[in-house]
KEROVO-439773 format. One record per residue (C-alpha): residue number from 1; residue in one letter; x negated, y, z negated. Coordinates in Angstrom, 3 decimals, m for minus. Last residue first. Example, Ala and Ser with C-alpha at 12.3 -4.5 7.8 and 13.67 -1.06 7.14 Angstrom:
! residues 2
PT	2	s	m13.670	m1.060	m7.140
PT	1	a	m12.300	m4.500	m7.800
//
This chain:
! residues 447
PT	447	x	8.509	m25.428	m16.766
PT	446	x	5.505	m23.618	m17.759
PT	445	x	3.839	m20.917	m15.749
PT	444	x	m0.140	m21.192	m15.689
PT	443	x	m1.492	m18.335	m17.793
PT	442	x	m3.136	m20.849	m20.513
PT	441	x	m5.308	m22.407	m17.798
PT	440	x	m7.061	m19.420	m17.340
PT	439	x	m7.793	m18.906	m13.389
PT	438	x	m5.473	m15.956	m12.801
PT	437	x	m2.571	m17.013	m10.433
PT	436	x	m2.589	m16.276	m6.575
PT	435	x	m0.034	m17.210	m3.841
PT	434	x	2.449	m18.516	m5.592
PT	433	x	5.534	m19.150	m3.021
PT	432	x	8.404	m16.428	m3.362
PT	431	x	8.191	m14.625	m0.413
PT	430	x	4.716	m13.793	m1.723
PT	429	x	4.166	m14.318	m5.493
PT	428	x	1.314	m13.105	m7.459
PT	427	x	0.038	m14.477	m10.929
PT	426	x	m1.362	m13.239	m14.338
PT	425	x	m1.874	m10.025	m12.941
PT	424	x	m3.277	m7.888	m16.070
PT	423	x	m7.125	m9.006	m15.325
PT	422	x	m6.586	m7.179	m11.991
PT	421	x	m6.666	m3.777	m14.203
PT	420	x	m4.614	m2.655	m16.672
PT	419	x	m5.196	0.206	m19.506
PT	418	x	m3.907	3.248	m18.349
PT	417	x	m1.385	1.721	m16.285
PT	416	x	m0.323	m1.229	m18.588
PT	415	x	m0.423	1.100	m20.855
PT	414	x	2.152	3.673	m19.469
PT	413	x	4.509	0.629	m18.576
PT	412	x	4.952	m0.292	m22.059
PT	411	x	5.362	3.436	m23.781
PT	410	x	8.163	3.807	m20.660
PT	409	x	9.811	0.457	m21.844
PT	408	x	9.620	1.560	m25.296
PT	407	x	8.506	0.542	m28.690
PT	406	x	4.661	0.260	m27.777
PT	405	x	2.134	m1.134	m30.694
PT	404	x	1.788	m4.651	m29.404
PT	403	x	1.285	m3.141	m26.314
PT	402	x	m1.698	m1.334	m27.691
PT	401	x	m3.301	m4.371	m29.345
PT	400	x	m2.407	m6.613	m26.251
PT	399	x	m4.301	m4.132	m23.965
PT	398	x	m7.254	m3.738	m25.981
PT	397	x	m7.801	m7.480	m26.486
PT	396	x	m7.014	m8.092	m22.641
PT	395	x	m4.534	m9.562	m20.932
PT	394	x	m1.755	m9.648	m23.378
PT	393	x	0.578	m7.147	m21.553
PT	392	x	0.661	m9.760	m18.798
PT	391	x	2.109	m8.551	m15.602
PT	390	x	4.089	m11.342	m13.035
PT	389	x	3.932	m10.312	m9.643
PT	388	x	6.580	m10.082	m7.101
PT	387	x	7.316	m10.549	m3.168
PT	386	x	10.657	m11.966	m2.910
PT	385	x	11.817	m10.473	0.355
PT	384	x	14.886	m9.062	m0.619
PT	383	x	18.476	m10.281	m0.014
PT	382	x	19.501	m9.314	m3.225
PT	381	x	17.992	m6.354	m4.262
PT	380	x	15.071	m7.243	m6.903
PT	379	x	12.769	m4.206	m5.042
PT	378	x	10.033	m3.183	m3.239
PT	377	x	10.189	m5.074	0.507
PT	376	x	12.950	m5.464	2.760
PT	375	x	15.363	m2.996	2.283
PT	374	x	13.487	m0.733	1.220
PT	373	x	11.785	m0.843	4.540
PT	372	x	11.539	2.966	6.045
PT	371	x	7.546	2.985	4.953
PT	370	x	8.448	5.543	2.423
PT	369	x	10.826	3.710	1.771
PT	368	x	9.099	0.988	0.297
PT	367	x	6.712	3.206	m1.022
PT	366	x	9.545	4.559	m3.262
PT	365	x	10.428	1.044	m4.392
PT	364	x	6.926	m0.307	m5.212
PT	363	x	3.963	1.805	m6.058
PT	362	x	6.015	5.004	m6.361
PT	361	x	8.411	3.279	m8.680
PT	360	x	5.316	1.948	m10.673
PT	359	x	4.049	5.484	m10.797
PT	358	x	7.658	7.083	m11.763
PT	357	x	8.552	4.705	m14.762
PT	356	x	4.503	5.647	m15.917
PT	355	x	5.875	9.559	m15.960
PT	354	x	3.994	11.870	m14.005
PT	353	x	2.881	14.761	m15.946
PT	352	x	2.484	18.022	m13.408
PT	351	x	m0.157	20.680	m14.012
PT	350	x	m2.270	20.198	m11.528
PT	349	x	m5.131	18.522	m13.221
PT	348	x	m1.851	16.610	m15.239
PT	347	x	m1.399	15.048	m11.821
PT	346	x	m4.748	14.043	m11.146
PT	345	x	m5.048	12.225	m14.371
PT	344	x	m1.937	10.274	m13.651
PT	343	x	m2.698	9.434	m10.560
PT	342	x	m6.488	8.202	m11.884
PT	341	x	m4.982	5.793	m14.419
PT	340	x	m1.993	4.844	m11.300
PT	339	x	m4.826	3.781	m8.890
PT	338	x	m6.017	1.867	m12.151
PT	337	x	m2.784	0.272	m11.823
PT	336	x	m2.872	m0.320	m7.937
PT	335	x	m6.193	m2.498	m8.192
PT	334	x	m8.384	m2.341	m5.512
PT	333	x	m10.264	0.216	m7.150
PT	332	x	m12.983	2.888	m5.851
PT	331	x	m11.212	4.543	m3.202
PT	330	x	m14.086	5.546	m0.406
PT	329	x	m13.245	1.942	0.290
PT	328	x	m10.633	1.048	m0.356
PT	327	x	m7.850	4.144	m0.020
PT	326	x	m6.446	3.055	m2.822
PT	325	x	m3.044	4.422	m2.204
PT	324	x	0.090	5.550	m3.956
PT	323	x	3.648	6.519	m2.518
PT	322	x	5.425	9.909	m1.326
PT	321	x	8.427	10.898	0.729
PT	320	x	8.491	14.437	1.333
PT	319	x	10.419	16.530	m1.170
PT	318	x	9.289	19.912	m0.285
PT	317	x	9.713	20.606	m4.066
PT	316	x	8.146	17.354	m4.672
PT	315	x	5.146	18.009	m2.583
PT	314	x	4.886	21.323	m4.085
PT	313	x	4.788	19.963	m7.882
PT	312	x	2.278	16.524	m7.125
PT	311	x	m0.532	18.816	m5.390
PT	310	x	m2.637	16.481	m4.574
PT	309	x	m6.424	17.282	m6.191
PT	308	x	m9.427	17.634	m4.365
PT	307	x	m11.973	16.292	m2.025
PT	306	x	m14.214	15.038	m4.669
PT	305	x	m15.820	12.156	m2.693
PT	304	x	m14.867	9.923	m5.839
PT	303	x	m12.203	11.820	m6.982
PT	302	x	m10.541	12.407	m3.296
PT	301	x	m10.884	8.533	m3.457
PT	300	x	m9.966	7.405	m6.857
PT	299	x	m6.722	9.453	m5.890
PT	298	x	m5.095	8.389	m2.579
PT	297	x	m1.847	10.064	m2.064
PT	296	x	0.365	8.397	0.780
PT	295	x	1.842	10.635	2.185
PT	294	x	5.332	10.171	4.345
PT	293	x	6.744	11.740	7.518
PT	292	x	10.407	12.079	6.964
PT	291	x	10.681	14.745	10.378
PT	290	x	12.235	17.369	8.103
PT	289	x	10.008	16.845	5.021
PT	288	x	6.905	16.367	6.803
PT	287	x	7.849	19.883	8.449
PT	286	x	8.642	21.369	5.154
PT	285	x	5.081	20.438	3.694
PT	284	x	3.276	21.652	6.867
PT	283	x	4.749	25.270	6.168
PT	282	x	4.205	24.496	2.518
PT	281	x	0.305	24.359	3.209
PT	280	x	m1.063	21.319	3.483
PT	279	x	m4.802	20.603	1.955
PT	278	x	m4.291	17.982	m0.291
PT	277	x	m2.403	15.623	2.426
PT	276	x	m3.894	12.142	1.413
PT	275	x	m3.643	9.818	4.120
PT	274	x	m0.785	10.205	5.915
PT	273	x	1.988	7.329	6.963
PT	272	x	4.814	7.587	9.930
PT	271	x	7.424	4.988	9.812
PT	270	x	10.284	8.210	10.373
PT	269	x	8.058	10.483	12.452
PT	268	x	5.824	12.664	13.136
PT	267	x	3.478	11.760	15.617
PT	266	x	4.747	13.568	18.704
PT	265	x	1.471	14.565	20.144
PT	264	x	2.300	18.331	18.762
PT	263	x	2.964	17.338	15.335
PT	262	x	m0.183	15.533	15.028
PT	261	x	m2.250	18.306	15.711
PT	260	x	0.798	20.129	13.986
PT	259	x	m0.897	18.461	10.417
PT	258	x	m4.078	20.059	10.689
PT	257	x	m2.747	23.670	11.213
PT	256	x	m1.435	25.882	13.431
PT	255	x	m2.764	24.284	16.807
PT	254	x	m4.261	26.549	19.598
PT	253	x	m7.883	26.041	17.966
PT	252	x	m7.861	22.228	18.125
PT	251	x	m11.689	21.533	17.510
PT	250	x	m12.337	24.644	15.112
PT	249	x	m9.316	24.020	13.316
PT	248	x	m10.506	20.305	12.973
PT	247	x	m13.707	21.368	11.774
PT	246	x	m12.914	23.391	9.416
PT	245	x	m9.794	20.768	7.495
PT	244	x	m12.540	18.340	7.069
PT	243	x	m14.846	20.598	5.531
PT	242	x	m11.948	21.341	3.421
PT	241	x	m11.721	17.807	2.341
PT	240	x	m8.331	15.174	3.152
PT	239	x	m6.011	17.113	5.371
PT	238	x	m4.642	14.849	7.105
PT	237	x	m4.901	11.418	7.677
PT	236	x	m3.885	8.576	10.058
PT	235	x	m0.726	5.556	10.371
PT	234	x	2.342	5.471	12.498
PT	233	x	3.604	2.537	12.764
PT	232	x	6.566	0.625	15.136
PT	231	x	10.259	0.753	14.882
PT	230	x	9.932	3.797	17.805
PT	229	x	8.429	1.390	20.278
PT	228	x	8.276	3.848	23.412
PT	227	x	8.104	7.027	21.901
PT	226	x	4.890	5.715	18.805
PT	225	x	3.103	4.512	22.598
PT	224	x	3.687	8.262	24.427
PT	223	x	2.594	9.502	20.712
PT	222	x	m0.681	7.677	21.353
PT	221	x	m0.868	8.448	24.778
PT	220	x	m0.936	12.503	23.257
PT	219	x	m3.172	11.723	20.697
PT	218	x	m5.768	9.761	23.313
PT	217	x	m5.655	12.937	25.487
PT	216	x	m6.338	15.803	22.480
PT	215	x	m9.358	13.983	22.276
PT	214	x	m9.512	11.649	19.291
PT	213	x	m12.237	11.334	16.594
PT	212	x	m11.578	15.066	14.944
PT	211	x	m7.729	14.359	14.348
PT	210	x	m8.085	11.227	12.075
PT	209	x	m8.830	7.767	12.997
PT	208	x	m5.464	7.631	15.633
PT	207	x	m3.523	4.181	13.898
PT	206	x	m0.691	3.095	15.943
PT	205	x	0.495	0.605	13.180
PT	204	x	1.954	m2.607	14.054
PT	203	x	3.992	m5.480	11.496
PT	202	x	3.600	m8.800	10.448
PT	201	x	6.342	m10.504	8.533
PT	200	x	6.952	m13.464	11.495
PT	199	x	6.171	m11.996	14.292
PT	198	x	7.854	m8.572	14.040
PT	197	x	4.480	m7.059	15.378
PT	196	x	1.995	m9.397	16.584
PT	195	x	1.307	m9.902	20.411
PT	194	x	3.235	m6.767	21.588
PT	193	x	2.253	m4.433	19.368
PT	192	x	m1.436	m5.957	19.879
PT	191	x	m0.890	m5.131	23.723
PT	190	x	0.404	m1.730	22.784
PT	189	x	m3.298	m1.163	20.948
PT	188	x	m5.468	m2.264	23.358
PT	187	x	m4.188	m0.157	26.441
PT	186	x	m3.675	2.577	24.162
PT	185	x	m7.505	2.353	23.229
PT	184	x	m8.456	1.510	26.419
PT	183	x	m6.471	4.408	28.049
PT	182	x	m7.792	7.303	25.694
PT	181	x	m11.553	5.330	25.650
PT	180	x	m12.911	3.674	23.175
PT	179	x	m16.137	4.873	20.942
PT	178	x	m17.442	2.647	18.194
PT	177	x	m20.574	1.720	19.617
PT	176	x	m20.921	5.279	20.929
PT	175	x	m21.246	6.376	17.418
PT	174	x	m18.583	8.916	16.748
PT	173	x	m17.253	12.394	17.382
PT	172	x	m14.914	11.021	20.763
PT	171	x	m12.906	8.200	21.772
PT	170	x	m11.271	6.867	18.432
PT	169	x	m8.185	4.940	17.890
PT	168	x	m7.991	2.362	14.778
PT	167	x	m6.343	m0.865	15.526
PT	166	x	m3.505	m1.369	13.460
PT	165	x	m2.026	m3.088	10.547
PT	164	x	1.210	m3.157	8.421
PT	163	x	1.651	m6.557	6.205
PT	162	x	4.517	m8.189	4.919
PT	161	x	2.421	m11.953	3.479
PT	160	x	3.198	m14.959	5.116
PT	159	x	m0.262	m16.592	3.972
PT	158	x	m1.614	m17.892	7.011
PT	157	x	m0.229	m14.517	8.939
PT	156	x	m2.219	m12.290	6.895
PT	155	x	m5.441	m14.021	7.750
PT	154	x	m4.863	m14.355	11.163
PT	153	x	m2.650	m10.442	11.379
PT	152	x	m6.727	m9.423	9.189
PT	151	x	m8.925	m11.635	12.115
PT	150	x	m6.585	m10.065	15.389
PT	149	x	m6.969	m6.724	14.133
PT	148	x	m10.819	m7.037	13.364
PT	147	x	m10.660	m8.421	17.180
PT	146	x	m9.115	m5.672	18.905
PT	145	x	m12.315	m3.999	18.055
PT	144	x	m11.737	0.129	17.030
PT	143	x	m11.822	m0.736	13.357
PT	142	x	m8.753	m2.436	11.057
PT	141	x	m6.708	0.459	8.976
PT	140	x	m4.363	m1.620	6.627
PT	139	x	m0.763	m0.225	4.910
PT	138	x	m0.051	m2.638	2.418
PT	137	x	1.979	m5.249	0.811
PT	136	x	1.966	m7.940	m1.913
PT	135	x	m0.509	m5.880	m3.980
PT	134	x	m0.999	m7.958	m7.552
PT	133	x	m4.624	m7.041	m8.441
PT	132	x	m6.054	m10.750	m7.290
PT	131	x	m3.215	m10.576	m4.169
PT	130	x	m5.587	m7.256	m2.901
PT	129	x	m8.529	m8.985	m4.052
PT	128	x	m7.427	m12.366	m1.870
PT	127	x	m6.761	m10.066	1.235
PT	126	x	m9.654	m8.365	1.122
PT	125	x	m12.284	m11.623	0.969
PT	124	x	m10.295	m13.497	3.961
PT	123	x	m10.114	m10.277	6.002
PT	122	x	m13.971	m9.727	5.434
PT	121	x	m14.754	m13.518	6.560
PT	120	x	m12.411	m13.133	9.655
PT	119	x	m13.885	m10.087	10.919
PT	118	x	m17.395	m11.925	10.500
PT	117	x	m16.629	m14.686	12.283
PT	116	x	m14.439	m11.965	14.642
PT	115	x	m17.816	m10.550	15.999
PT	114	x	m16.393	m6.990	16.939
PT	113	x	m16.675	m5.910	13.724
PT	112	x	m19.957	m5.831	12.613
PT	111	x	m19.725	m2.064	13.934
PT	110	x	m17.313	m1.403	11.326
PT	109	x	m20.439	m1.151	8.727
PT	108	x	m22.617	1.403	10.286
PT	107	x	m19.197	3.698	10.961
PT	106	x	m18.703	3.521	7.192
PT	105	x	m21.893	4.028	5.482
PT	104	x	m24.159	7.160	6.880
PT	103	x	m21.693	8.540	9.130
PT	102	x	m18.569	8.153	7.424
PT	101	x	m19.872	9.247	3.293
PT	100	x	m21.514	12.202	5.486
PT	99	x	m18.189	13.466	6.559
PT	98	x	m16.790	12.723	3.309
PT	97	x	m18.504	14.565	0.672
PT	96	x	m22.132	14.434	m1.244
PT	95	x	m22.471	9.885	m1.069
PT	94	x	m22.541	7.037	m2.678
PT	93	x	m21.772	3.545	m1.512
PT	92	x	m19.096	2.217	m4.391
PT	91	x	m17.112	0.694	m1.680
PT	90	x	m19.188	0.115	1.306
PT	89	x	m18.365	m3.942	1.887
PT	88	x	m14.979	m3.720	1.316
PT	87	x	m14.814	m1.157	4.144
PT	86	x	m13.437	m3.109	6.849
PT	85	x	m10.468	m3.313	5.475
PT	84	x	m9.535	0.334	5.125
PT	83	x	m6.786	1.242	2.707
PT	82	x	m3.792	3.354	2.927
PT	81	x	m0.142	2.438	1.973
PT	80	x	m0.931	m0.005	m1.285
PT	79	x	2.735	m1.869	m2.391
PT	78	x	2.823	m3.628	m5.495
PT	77	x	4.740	m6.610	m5.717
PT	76	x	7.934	m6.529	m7.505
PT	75	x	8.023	m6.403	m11.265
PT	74	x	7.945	m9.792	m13.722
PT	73	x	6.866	m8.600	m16.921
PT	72	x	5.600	m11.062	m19.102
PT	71	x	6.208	m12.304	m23.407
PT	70	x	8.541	m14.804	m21.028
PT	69	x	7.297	m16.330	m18.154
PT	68	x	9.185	m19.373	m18.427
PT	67	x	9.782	m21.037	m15.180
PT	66	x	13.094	m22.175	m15.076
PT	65	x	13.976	m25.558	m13.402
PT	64	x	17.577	m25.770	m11.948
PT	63	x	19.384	m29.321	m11.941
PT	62	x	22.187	m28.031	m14.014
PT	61	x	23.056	m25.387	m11.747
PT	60	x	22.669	m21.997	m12.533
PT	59	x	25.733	m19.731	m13.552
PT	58	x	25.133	m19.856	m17.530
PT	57	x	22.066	m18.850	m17.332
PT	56	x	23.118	m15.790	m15.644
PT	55	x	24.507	m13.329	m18.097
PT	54	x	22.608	m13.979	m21.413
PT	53	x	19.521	m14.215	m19.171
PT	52	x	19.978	m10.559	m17.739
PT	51	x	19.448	m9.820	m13.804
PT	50	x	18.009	m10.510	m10.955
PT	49	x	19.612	m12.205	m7.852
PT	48	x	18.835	m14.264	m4.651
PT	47	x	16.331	m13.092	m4.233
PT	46	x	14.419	m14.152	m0.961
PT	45	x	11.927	m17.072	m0.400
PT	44	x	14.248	m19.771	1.180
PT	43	x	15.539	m19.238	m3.057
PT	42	x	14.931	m16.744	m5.641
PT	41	x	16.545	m16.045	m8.729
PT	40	x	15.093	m13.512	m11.421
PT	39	x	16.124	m13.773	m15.140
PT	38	x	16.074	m11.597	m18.041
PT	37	x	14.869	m11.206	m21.260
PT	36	x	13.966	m7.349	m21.332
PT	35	x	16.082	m6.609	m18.733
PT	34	x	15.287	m3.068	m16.613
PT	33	x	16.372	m1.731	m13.963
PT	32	x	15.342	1.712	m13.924
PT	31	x	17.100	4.609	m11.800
PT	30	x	19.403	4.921	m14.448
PT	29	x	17.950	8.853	m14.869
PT	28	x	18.158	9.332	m11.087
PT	27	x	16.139	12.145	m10.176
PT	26	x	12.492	11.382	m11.650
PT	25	x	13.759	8.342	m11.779
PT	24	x	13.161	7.765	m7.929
PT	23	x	16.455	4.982	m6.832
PT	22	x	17.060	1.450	m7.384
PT	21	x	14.253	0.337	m9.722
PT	20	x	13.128	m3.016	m10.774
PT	19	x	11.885	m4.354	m13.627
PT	18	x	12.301	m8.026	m15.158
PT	17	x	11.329	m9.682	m18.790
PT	16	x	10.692	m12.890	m18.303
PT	15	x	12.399	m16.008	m16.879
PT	14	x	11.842	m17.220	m13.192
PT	13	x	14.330	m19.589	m11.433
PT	12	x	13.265	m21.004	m7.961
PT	11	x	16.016	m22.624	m6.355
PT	10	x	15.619	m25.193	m3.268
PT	9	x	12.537	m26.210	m4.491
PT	8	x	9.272	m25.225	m2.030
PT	7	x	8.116	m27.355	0.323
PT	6	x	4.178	m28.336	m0.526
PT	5	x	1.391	m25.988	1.564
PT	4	x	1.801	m26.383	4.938
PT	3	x	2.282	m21.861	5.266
PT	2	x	m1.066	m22.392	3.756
PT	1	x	m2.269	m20.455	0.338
//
């Protein structure tokens, strides 16, 4: 939807039940905000408030029109902090492990990417399937071109969605049409910081590939660039597949492990995001912890390319900031409840059960701050960005029998996670315009 679409009413008054969380509640047992009829207030598209019906009807001028959501859940918009764009097209591509999974389907497909028609046309597609499944914000890897940056901020931009995107880094282990130099790539990437983050809700990752495409040069001007604008980015993985983990201890032999690669260019950090972290050891764990680096677990993916399982228990003990991924494409879901089915399976792998209160915090509030903006983005805190998404336990036969079944707020949220998909978003709201609704009639909000 345009930034000219139609001016928005002064008020916007949403009823339904509302969730929101204030703190992990896996430590904080009131951690839950929860009104099952309740009301969210937005206006000049923050919130204004949230809370229950009985309490604020009363307040609202007699002018206001309420949209009635009710038999919904109105939660904020889910948050994804590691997916490739330019890998929509590859997603299901098959393949033994990751390293092959790159050469044979990814790094053929980014090429395409330096002609921004076709930049543009991929950014379009993502962005609506990300806003289809309810994700308001997310974490985006572009390719080496400038110009796959420039098409996703574009696309982004038109829609005033709170976006993080960068330009990925790469100068060695890769096709040559890929391949940028230590300079170039810096070069490229600061002026892109200085073009398009904080304009408007659109925001700069310096985004290094992973360890084994950069030379230890093009780490270390990347940490030079993550010194000099310190609010900016940090985005890459780490110890994804053991293969993986080989070959970058045979490329930086002086380093301890994977993660003090990065340690040693200075990328650890507050702002900074890793991909999947399954093979850390609790040396690595402690030093995320102490420099608030953040992982961002990606589960269809190390499923699908069977890199392992995150270790949920040590990760908590270390307690380094975590949120959920899709890692499109190598993830096989856009949606960020079926990211949750296959968290949840993952976790009990390891011996941990995740509760379905803890998944949707970790989608919205504790990604958030994992990403150092829970102020901004993940919850019904007044003053928030009013990103939010409106759930519909009735979505699907299955669905609206088992819901119809559930006597807790915990038994709710579990099957929307097990069960959900993008069918379950019956519409998605971005500073607090609609900026996707499912296409029944029926699910169009009321007044």
């Amino acid at each position: 939807m345009s930034n000219a679409a139609a001016e928005l009413p002064a008020l916007q008054v949403y009823r339904a039940s509302i969730l929101h969380f204030t703190g992990d509640p896996a430590l904080h047992q009131d951690a839950a905000q929860w009104h099952q009829d309740g009301l969210l207030i937005v206006a000049d598209g923050q919130v204004q408030i949230a809370g229950a019906y009985a309490q604020l009807h009363a307040s609202l001028p007699p002018d206001a029109v309420v949209i009635d959501y009710r038999g919904k859940l109105i939660v904020p918009g889910f948050i994804d902090t590691h997916l490739h764009y330019p890998q929509t097209d590859i997603i299901a591509s098959p393949a033994p492990g990751l390293l092959p999974w790159l050469q044979q389907y990814t790094f053929p497909a980014e090429r395409r990417f330096a002609e921004p028609e076709h930049a543009a046309e991929v950014a379009e597609f993502f962005i609506g399937q990300l806003l289809r499944c309810g994700t308001t914000s997310a974490m985006v890897y572009c390719t080496v071109h400038p110009e796959s940056v420039e098409a996703f901020f574009s696309a982004s931009e038109r829609r005033n969605l709170r976006m993080v995107a960068g330009k990925v880094l790469m100068d060695r282990n890769c096709p040559e049409f890929l391949r940028d130099t230590a300079e170039g790539g810096a070069r490229d990437t600061e002026a892109l910081i200085k073009k398009w983050h904080k304009r408007g809700r659109q925001l700069v990752a310096i985004t290094p590939r992973f360890a084994p495409t950069s030379t230890d040069a093009q780490l270390q001007l990347a940490g030079e660039l993550a010194r000099a604008y310190p609010d900016t980015y940090i985005q890459s993985h780490v110890a994804e597949n053991t293969d993986e983990v080989a070959w970058v201890r045979q490329l930086f032999p002086t380093a301890r492990s994977y993660l003090d690669v990065y340690d040693r260019a200075g990328l650890l950090r507050p702002r900074a995001m890793y991909g999947h972290g399954i093979w850390l050891d609790d040396a690595d764990f402690r030093r995320m912890n102490e420099t608030q680096s953040a992982i961002a677990v990606c589960p269809t993916s190390n499923l699908f390319l069977g890199s392992g399982l995150f270790d949920f228990a040590r990760a908590a003990a270390a307690q380094v900031p975590l949120s959920l991924a899709s890692d499109i494409g190598a993830g096989t879901a856009f949606s960020m409840l079926q990211t949750m089915n296959e968290t949840f399976k993952v976790a009990r792998m390891g011996g941990t059960t995740l509760s379905a209160l803890r998944m949707f915090y970790l989608a919205t509030l504790g990604a958030a701050r994992s990403m150092q903006l829970e102020d901004t983005i993940g919850s019904f805190a007044p003053g928030a960005e009013a990103d939010f998404i409106v759930l519909d336990p009735q979505a699907t036969p299955l669905l609206a029998r088992r819901t119809a079944r559930t006597d807790s707020l915990e038994e709710l949220l579990f099957a929307l996670a097990l069960l959900g998909d993008d069918r379950s978003v019956a519409a998605t709201y971005a500073a607090g315009r609609m900026v996707h609704a499912r296409a029944a009639a029926s699910d169009r909000p009321q007044p």
